[in-house]
C-alpha positions in Angstrom: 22.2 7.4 9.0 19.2 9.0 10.7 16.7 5.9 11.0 13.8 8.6 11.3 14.3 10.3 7.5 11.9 7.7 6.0 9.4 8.7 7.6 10.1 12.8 8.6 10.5 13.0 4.3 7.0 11.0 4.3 5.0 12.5 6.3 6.9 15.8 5.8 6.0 15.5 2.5 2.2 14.2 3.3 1.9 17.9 5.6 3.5 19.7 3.1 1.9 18.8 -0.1 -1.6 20.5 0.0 0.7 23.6 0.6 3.0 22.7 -2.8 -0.2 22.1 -4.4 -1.5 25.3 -3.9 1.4 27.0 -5.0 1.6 24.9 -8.4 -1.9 25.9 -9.0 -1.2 29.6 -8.6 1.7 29.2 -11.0 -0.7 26.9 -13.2 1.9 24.5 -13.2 0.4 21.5 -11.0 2.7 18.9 -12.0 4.9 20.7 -9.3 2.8 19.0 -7.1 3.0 15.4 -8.4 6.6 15.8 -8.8 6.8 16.6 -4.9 5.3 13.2 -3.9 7.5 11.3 -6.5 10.3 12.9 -5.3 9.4 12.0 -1.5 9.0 8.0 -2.9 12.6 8.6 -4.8 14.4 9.5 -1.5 12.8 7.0 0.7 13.1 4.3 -2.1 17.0 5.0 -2.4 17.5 5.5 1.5 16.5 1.9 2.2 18.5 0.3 -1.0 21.5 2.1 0.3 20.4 0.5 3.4 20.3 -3.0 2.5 23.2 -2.6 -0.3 25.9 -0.8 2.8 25.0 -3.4 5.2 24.8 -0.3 8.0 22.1 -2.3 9.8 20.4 -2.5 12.2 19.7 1.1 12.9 17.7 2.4 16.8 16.3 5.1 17.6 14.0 6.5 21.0 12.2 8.2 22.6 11.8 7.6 26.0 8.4 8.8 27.4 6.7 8.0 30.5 4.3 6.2 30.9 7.0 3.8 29.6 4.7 2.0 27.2 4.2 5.5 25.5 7.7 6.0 24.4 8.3 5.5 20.5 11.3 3.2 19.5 12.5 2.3 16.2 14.4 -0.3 14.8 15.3 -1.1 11.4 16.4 -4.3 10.9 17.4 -6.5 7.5 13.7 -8.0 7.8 12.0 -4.1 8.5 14.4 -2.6 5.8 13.3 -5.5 3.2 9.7 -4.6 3.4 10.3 -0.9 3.7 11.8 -1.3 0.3 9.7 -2.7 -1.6 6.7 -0.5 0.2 8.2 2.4 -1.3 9.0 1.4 -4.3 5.4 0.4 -5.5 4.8 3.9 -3.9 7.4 5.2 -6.2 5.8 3.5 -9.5 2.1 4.4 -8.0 3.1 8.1 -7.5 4.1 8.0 -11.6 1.3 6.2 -13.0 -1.1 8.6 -10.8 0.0 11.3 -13.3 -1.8 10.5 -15.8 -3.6 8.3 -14.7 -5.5 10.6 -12.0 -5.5 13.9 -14.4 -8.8 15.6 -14.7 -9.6 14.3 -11.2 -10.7 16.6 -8.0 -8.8 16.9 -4.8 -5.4 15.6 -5.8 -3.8 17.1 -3.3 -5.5 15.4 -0.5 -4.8 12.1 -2.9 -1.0 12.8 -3.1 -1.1 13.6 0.8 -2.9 10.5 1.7 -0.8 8.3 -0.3 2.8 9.4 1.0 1.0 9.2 4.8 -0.6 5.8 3.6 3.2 4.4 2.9 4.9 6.1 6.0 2.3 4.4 8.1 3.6 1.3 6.8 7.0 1.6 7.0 6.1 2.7 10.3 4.9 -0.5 11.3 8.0 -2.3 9.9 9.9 -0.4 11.6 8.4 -0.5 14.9 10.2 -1.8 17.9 7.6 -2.1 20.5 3.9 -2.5 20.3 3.0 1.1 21.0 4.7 2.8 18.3 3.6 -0.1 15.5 0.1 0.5 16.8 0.2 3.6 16.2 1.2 3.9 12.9 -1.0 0.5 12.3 -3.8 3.3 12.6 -2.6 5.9 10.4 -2.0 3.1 7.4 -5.4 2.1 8.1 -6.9 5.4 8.0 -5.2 6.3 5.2 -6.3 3.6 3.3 -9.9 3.9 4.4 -10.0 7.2 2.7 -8.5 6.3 -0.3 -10.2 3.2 -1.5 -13.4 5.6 -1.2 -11.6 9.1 -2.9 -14.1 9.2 -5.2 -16.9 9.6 -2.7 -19.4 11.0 -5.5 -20.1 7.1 -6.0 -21.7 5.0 -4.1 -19.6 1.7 -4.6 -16.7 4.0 -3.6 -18.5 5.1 -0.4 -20.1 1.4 0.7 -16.8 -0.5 -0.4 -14.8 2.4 1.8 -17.2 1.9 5.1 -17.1 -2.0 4.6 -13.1 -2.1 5.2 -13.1 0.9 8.3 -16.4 -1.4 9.9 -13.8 -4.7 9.8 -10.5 -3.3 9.8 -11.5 -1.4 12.6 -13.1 -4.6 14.1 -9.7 -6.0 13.1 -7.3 -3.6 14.9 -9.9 -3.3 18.2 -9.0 -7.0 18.8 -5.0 -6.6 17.7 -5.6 -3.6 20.7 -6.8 -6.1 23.2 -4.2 -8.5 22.4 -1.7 -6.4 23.4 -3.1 -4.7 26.1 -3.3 -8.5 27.5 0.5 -8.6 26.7 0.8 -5.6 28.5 -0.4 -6.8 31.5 1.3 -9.9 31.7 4.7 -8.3 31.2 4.5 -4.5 31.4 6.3 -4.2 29.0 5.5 -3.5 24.8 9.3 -3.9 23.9 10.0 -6.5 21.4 13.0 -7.8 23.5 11.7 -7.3 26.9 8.6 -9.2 25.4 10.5 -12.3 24.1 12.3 -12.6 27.5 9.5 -12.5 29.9 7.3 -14.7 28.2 10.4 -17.4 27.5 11.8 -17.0 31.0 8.9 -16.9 33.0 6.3 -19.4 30.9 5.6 -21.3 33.9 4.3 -18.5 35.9 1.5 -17.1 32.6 -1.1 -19.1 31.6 -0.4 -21.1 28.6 -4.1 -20.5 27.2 -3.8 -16.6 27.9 -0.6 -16.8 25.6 -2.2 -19.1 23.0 -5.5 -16.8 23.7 -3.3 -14.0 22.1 -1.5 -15.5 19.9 -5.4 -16.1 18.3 -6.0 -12.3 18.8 -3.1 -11.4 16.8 -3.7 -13.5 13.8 -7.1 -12.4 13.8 -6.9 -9.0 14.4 -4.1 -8.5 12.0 -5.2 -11.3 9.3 -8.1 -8.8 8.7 -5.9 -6.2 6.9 -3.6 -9.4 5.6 -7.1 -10.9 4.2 -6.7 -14.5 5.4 -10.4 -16.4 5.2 -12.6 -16.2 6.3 -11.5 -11.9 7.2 -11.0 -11.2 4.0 -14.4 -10.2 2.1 -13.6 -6.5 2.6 -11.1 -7.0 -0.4 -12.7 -8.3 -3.6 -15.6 -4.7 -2.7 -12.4 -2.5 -1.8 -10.4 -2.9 -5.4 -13.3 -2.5 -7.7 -13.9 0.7 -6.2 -11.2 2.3 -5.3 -9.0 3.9 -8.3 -6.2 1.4 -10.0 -3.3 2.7 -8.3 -5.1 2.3 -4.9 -5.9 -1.1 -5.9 -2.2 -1.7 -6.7 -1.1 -0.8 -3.0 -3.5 -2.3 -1.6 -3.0 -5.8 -3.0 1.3 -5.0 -3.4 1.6 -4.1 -0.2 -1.1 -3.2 2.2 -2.2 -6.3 2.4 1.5 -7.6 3.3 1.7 -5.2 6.2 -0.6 -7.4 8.2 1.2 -10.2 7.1 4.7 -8.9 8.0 3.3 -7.8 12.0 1.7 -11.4 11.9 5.4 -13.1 10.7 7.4 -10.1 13.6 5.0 -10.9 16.3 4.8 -14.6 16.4 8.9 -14.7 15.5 10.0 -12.1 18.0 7.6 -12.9 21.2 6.0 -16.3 20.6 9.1 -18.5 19.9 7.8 -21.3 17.4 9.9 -23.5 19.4 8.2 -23.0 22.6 4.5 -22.6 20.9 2.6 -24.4 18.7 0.6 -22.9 16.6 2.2 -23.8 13.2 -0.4 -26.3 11.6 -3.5 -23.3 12.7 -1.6 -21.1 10.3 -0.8 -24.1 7.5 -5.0 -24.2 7.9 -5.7 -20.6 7.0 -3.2 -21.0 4.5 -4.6 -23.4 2.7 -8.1 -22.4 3.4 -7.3 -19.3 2.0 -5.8 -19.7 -1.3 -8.6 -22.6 -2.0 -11.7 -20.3 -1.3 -10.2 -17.5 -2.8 -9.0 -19.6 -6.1 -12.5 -20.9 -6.6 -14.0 -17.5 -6.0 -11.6 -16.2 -8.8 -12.7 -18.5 -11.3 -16.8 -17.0 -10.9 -15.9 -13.2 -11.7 -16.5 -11.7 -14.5 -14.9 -8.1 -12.9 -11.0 -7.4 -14.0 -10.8 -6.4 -10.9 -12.2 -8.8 -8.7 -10.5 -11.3 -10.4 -7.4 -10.3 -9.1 -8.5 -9.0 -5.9 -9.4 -12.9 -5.0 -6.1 -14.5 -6.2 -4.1 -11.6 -4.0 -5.8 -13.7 -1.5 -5.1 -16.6 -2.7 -1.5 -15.6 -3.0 -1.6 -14.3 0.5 -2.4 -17.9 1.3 0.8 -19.1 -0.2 2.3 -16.5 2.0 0.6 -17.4 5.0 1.4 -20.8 4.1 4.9 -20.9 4.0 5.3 -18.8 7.7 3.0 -21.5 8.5 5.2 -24.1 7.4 8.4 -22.7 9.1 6.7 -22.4 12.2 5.5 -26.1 12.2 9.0 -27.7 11.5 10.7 -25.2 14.4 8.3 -26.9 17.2 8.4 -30.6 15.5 12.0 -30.7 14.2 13.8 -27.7 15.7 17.2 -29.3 14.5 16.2 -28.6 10.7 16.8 -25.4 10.5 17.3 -26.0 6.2 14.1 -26.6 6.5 12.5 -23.7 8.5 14.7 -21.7 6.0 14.0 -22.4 3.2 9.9 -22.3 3.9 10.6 -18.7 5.3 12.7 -17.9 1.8 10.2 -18.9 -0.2 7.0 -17.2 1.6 9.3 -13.9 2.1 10.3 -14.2 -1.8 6.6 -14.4 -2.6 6.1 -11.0 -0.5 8.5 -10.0 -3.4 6.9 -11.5 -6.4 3.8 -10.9 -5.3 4.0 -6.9 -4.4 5.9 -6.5 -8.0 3.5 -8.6 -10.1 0.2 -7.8 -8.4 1.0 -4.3 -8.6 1.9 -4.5 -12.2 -1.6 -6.5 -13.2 -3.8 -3.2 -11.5 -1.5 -0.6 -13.0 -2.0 -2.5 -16.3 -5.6 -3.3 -15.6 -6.0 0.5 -14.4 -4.7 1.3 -18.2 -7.0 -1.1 -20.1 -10.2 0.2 -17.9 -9.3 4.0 -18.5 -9.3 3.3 -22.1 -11.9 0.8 -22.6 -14.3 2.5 -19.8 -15.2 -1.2 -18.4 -13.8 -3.7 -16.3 -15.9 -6.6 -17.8 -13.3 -9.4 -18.7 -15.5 -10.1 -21.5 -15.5 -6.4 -23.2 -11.7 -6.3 -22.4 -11.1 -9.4 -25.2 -8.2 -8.5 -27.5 -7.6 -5.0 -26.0 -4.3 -6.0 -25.8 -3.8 -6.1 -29.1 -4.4 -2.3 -29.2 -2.2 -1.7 -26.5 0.8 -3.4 -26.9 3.2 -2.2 -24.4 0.8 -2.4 -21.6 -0.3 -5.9 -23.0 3.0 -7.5 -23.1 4.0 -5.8 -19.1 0.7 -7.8 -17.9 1.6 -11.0 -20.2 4.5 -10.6 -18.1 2.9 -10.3 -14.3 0.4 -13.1 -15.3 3.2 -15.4 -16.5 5.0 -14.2 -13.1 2.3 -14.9 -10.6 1.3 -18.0 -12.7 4.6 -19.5 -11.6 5.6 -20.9 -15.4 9.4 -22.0 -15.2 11.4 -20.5 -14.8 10.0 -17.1 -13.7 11.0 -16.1 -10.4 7.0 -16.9 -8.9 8.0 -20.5 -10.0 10.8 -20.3 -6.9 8.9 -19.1 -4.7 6.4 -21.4 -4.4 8.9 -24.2 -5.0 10.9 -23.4 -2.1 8.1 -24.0 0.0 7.2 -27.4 -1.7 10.4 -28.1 -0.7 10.7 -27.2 2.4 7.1 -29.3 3.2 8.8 -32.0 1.3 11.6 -32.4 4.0 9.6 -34.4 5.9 7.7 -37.1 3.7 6.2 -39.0 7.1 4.1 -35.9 8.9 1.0 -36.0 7.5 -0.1 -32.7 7.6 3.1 -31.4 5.6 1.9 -34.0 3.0 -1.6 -33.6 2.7 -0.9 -30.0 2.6 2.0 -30.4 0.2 -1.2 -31.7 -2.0 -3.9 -29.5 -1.5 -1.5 -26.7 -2.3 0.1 -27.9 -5.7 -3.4 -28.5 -7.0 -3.9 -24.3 -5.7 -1.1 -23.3 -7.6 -2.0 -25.3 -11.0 -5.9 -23.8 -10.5 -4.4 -20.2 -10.2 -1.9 -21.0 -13.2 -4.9 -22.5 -15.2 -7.2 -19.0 -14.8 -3.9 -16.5 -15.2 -2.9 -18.3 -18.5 -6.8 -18.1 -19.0 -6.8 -14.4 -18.5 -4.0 -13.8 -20.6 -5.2 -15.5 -23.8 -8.1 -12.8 -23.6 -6.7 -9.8 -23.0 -3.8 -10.5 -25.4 -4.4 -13.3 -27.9 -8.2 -12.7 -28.8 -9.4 -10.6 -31.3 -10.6 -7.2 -30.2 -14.2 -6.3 -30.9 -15.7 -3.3 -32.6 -16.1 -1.5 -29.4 -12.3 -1.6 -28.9 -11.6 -0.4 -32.9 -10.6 3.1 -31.5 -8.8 2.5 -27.9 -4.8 3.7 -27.9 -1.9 3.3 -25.7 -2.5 5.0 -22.5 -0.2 8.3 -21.9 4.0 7.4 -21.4 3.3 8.3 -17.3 0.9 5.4 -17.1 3.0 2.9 -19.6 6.5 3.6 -17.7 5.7 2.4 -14.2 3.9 -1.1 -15.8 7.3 -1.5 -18.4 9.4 -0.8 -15.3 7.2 -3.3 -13.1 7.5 -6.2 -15.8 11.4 -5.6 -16.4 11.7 -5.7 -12.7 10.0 -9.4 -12.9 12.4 -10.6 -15.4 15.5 -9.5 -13.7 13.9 -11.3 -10.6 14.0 -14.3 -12.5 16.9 -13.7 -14.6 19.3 -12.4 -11.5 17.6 -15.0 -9.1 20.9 -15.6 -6.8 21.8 -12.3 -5.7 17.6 -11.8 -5.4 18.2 -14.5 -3.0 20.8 -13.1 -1.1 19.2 -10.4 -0.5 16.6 -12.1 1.1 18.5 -14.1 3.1 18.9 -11.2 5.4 15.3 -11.2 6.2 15.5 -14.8 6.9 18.4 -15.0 9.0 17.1 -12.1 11.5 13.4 -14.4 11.9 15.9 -17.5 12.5 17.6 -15.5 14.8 15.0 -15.3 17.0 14.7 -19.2 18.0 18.0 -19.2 19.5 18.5 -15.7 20.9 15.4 -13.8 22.6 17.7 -11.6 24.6 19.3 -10.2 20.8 15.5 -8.8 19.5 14.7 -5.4 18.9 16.5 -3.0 21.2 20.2 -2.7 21.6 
């Protein structure tokens, strides 16, 4: 299979849509249009399950261009087609709910447009073989995203909250520019693979605190769009306002693009063998999901409240990559262990992308009804609006990690995993300090819950409904989705064992990444 078709159907469909939305309005039939970008999500969505499900990986394709470090390679890989997957499908369920959910807006075709470029971009970046090519892309997610989170420019929060996340992503990606430029003059080379084997084989001959220089650059020029602490305060202004589905890429998946070049980068160049920089990232991790946890107990905002715990969760993320780099350099020989902190961190990508998107689809149904987003005006509204009520019982029970939904195994895994070694101090103290995060976050989800659903509305809520079937569907599909995580758990797990196995791959094989 053609590895470009992602992303010629995306961004064919991106150019093409202003186009199809002209002609549905002429017809007066715009629907046409929003049934253009679903379709677009539908193929891409189904090209990478077919993907994964055949096995037919990995998948390369070039263009060779001089200057050399100008030529565009792609490589889909199990860990590149994992993430590609699930980045389509919340576009798949954002492009539904945005039917009703955006009707009687203005300029939905640039909307529609910006959304299917906003996902290409980061498949893109998953897919990316060399620096150049995810760089690219890297800048047309985050200009994408720029532009969305402030679509509805006529007010101001849209506008500030949109120039506050271009001032620091762009920050961001200047210093993920110099990092590589640095890599590109040490090596001359931006190929994954050429990358991995210069650096391994000729470690005496580079400075040691240039590589560890860059290896800085890189978490913090890509953490900013990942929204470790302390780069992460562009987040909790972005989601209130920016419209719900927005909101629900950016915390499902945006977010996890930084992460995933943080996790390819570090695997496929920096071997966590040869480097240590595991207990830096076991810091942010755990820096993260505590400031972010006690920041999401102050709000009183739907939507800030679960703009901080995605942070917190990305934490638990950041955590767990942490974790598995920290056991490669100490105890290379457990590999178990390296595994199974890598399984649970990438299974949390999972849980995390499906549940957080659920709670702002679900919070985007409450708020269109209720006109607020005051946790204390919302009490009970649940009770009005049962269907989308029981799907965000579902993501908060999910995320909360109550046994035995599948956010329970997730973090467990990396419990475990921290566990393995009983003696190392900083796998204990952390083991600690991250338990008591995850019984915090469960203590203000379950807390959360009991308002929206168990209270009794007020007078003000006497005459709110269910929100229209194109909103309910994607939520009801969302909240299934996290019961079949949890109730089909071992194949879930297979699954992402591909992902793992490709990052272990990397410790013992440099000369096997990216390329052919």
């Amino acid at each position: 299979m053609n590895p470009m078709l992602p992303l010629l159907t995306l961004l064919g469909g991106s150019v093409a849509t202003p186009l199809v939305g002209m002609f549905s309005r002429k017809i007066r039939f715009e629907k046409i249009r929003d049934a253009w970008a679903i379709l677009a999500f539908l193929v891409t969505t189904c090209y990478f399950s077919y993907l994964i499900y055949s096995g037919k990986l990995p998948l390369y394709y070039a263009v060779k261009l001089e200057p050399s470090w100008a030529s565009i390679e792609i490589r889909i890989d199990s860990f590149s087609a994992y993430m590609s997957l699930i980045f389509s499908f919340l576009g798949l369920m954002v492009s539904i709910y945005s039917v009703g959910y955006m009707s009687g807006e203005t300029g939905l075709d640039e909307y529609y447009a910006l959304l299917l470029t906003l996902v290409a971009g980061m498949i893109g970046v998953t897919m990316a073989n060399d620096l150049f090519t995810l760089y690219v892309f890297w800048e047309l997610m985050c200009i994408s995203s720029y532009t969305l989170v402030s679509f509805r420019k006529h007010r101001w929060e849209a506008v500030e909250a949109g120039f506050k996340y271009l001032v620091m992503s762009t920050i961001g990606s200047l210093i993920a520019l110099y990092s590589i430029s640095l890599l590109y003059g040490i090596a001359g080379t931006l190929n994954f693979s050429e990358l991995s084997q210069i650096i391994s084989s000729g470690a005496e001959s580079i400075s040691t605190s240039t590589l560890y220089f860059i290896i800085a650059m890189i978490i913090a020029g890509f953490g900013v769009t990942a929204a470790i602490v302390p780069f992460h305060t562009w987040l909790p202004d972005a989601h209130p306002a920016a419209p719900s589905s927005i909101s629900a890429m950016l915390s499902g998946v945006v977010i996890k693009t930084g992460a995933y070049v943080i996790f390819r980068s570090l695997y496929a160049v920096f071997f966590p063998t040869e480097f240590l920089y595991g207990h830096i990232l076991i810091l942010f991790g755990l820096l993260t999901m505590s400031v972010a946890n006690i920041m999401v107990i102050l709000q009183k905002d739907i939507k800030r409240f679960l703009a901080y715990s995605s942070i917190a969760n990305m934490g638990y993320i950041i955590l767990g990559l942490g974790v598995s780099t920290y056991i490669a350099h100490f105890y290379p020989s457990d590999i178990a262990a390296v595994s199974l902190a890598l399984l649970g961190s990438l299974f949390h990508v999972l849980n995390h992308a499906v549940g957080k998107g659920l709670l702002f689809l679900g919070a985007g149904c409450f708020i269109k009804q209720a006109k607020t987003r005051n946790i204390a005006k919302l009490e009970g509204i649940g009770r009005k609006m049962p269907v989308s009520a029981v799907s965000f019982s579902v993501g908060l029970l999910n995320l909360a990690g109550v046994p035995p939904m599948s956010g329970f195994w997730s973090k467990f895994f990396i419990i475990i995993a921290m566990l393995s070694h009983p003696k190392d101090t900083l796998l204990h103290t952390s083991t600690i300090v991250f338990v008591v995060n995850i019984l915090v976050a469960a203590g203000y989800y379950l807390w959360l819950l009991q308002r929206i659903t168990l209270r009794k509305p007020g007078e003000q809520l006497s005459k709110i409904r269910e929100v229209s079937p194109s909103m309910v569907i994607p939520v009801a599909i969302l909240a299934c989705i996290c019961i079949l995580l949890t109730l089909f758990i071992a194949p879930v797990l297979d699954l992402i064992s591909g992902p793992v196995e490709a990052l272990i791959g990397y410790l013992h094989k440099p000369e096997a990444i990216g390329g052919v």
